[in-house]
N, C-alpha and C positions, 0 to 999 in steps of 0.2 A: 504494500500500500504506500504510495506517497508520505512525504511527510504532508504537514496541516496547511505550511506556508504555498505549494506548489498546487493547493486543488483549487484555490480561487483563480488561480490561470487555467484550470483543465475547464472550470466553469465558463470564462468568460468566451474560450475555444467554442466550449460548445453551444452558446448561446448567441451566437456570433450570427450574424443576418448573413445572405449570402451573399453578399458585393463585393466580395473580396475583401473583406476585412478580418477573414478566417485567417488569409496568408498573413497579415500583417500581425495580428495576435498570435498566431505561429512561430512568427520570428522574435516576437516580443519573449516568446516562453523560453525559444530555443536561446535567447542570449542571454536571460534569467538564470536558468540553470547551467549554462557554462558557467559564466559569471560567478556562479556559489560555488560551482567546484575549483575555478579558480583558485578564489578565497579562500578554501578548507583547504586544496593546497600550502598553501599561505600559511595559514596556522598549524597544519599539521607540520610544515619544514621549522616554522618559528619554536615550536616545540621543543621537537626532536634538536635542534639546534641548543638549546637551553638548555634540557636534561642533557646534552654531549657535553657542553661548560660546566653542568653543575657537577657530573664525573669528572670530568678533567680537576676540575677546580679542588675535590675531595681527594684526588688523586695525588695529587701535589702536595696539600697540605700532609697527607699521612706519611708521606717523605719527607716532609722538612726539617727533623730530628737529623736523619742522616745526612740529609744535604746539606744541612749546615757545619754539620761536623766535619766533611771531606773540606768543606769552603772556607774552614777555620785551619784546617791541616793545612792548606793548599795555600792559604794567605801567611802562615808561618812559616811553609818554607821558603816562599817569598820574598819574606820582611824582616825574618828574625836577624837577619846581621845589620841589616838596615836599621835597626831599632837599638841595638848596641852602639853602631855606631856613631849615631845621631844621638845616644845618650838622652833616648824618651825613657824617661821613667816607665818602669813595668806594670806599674802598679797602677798607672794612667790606659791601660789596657786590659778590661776587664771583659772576660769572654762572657759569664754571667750576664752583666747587661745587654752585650752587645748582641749576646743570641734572641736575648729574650726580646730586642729592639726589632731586630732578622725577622723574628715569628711577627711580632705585629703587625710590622709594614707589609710582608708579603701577605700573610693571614687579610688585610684592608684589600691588598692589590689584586688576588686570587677571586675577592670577594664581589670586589665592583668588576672584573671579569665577567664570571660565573651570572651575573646581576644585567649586564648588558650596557653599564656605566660607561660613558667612554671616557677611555684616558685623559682628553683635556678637563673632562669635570673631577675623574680620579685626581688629576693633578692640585686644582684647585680645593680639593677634599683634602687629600694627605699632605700638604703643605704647611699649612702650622705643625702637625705633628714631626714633620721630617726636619723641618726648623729647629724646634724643641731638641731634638736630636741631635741634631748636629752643633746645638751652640750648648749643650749638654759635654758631648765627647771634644770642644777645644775650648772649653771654658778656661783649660788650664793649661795645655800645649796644644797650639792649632796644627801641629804636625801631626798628633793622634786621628786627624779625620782619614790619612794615606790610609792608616791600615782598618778602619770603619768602614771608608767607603767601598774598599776593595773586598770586602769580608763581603759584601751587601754587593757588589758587582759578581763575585764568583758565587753567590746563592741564585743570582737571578739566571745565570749563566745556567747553571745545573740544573734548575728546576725547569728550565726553556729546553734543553735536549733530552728532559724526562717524558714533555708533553709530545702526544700525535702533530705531528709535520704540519698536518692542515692547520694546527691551532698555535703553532711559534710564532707566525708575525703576528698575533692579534697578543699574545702574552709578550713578547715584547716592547709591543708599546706601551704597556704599562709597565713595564718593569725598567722601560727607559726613564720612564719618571721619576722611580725610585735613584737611579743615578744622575741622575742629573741635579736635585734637589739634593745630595749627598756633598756632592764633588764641587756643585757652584757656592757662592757664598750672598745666595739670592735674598736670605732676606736681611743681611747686611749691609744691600744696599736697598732696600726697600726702605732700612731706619734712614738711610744717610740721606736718599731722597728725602723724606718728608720732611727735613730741615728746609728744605726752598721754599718759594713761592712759585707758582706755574708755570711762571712765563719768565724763569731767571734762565738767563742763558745755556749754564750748565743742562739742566733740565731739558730747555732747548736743542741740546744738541745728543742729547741721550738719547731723544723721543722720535729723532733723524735715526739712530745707529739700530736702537732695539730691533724696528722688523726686518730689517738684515743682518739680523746673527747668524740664522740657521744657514740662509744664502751667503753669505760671505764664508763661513767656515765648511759648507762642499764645494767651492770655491777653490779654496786653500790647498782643501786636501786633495783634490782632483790637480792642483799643481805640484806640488811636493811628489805626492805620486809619480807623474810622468816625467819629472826629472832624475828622478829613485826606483824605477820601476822594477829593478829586482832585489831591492831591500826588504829583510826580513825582519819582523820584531820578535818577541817571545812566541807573540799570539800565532802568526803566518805572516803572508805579505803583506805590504801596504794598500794592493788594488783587492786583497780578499773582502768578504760581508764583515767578518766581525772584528775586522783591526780597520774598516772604514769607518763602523759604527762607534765604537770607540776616539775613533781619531779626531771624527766631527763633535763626538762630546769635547774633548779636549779641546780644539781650538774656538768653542763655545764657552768653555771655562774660562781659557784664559780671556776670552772677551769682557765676562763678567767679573772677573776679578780688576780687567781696566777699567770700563765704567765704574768699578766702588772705589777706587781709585780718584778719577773723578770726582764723584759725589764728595768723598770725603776728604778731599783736596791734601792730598799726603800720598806715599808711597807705604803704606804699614801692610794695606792686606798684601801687596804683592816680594814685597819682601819677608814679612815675615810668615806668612803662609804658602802663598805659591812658589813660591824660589825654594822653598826646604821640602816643599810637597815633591816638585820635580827632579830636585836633586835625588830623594829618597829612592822613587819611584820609578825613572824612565833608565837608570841602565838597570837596573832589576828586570824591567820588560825588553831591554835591548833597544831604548829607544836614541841614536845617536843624536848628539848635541848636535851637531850639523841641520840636522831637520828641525828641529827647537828654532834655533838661528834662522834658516828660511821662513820656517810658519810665521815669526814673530816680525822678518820684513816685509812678506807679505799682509801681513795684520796691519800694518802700516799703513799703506798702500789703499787697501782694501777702506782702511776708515777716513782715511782721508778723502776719498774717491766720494763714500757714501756720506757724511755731514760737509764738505768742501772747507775749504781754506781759512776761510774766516772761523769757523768751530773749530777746527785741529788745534788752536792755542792750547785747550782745553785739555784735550788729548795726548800734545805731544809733550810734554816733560814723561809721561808714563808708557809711550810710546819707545821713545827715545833710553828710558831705565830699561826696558826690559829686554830690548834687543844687545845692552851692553850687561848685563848680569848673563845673558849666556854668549859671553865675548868668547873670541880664542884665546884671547889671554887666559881667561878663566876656567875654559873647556876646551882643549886644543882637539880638533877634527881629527877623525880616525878612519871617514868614511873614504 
């Protein structure tokens, strides 16, 4: 038997005068009920889509004990001489917090996955909390964020090659959020902005550079690359997915670390966080001074290009520091 909704159409069919309006209420029925099988198409894929995240999603999480433990191994054989050497305090690295930090954020990120959230509103959700975080673990040595953030890049990493193939680039993008909110020092310059008023030049010249972060830095990396094109890091080559992916974070960082730079009219974040970060961290991944050195003329370039002449005032004393902090003097070329 029909369902209730389709027998008011079998009526109108039949009750039809015969002018030919039989054929037209025919057609009306026939594209009626495509129409709803369309739809229950629809909802039945919408479904089955959902129950697949919400496994996925349960999936993941019942892993995350061990994931994190390999990502905690996998970051100490990484860092531990680096941590010595750098004379971070040990006791500024606490696995306790850090894991139990791990589970939360992925546990939000896994969540608004599974939930259909998309990552720029996940972004804007875990944001105070990743903030929290992060100015939690450098409250006391801003170097401790190298081995946090990396703890938190090799969980997302593991938990992404745990998940079916079809579902990595959509985890991904959420777990790109998680590092980038780790690594940048976003809401430090969130505080140092609100010190202006709107229309103060600085300001002015930030609000030119912001929407070409993401673009300037595949930019970058897409040049560096093609002048190094058989350069390896830790990870693989330069032209691979996940040492691209990584790459464009990085000269996304170092952007954000110029702009708070700016904002806060000094050299502090970039010398005292980003210069110890990198030194710690890129020969450990094999990342030669060399390309640091280019990325950062090109960073030049690129901002210049994007706020013009009259705004680089702004920019160039920190422009200018951070191409000579990885001098050859300082870092003699090996490539």
């Amino acid at each position: 038997m029909l369902p209730e909704k389709y027998q008011s159409y079998m009526r109108l069919l039949t009750e039809a005068e015969p002018d030919g309006q039989e054929f037209s209420l025919s057609e009306v029925w026939a594209k009626k009920y495509v129409d709803d099988l369309r739809y229950q198409d629809q909802v039945l894929t919408s479904l089955e889509q959902s129950k697949a995240k919400t496994d996925v999603s349960k999936s993941l999480l019942d892993a995350m004990r061990s994931v994190s433990a390999s990502a905690w191994h996998k970051t100490e054989s990484l860092l531990a001489h680096e941590v010595r050497r750098h004379q971070i305090r040990r006791d500024l690295i606490d696995p306790w917090a850090i894991s139990k930090d791990v589970h939360q954020v992925y546990e939000a990120a896994l969540d608004a996955y599974a939930n259909n959230i998309t990552p720029q509103r996940f972004s804007v959700e875990a944001s105070k909390k990743l903030g929290t975080i992060r100015a939690a673990h450098t409250a006391t040595d801003p170097r401790v964020i190298g081995f946090v953030s990396m703890q938190f890049h090799y969980c997302g990493q593991m938990l992404t090659q745990r998940a079916p193939e079809s579902e990595q680039r959509a985890l991904q993008d959420f777990f790109k959020v998680v590092d980038d909110q780790l690594y940048m020092p976003l809401h430090r310059a969130y505080e140092a902005a609100a010190n202006y008023d709107y229309d103060h030049p600085r300001l002015k010249t930030l609000r030119l550079a912001l929407p070409a972060i993401t673009t300037i830095a595949h930019s970058i990396v897409d040049r560096v690359a093609r002048v190094y094109p058989n350069y390896a890091t830790y990870t693989g080559q330069l032209t691979s997915e996940a040492v691209r992916v990584s790459s464009v974070r990085d000269v996304e960082m170092f952007q954000i670390y110029l702009w708070t730079c700016v904002l806060e009219n000094n050299i502090g974040a970039i010398a005292q966080e980003l210069f110890p970060l990198c030194v710690m961290l890129y020969p450990t991944l094999r990342v030669d001074w060399e390309l640091v050195r280019l990325m950062a003329s090109l960073l030049h370039q690129e901002i210049n290009r994007c706020v013009g002449s009259d705004n680089m005032q702004y920019c160039e004393p920190y422009c200018r520091a951070l191409f000579e902090m990885f001098s050859p003097e300082i870092f003699p070329a090996t490539l």
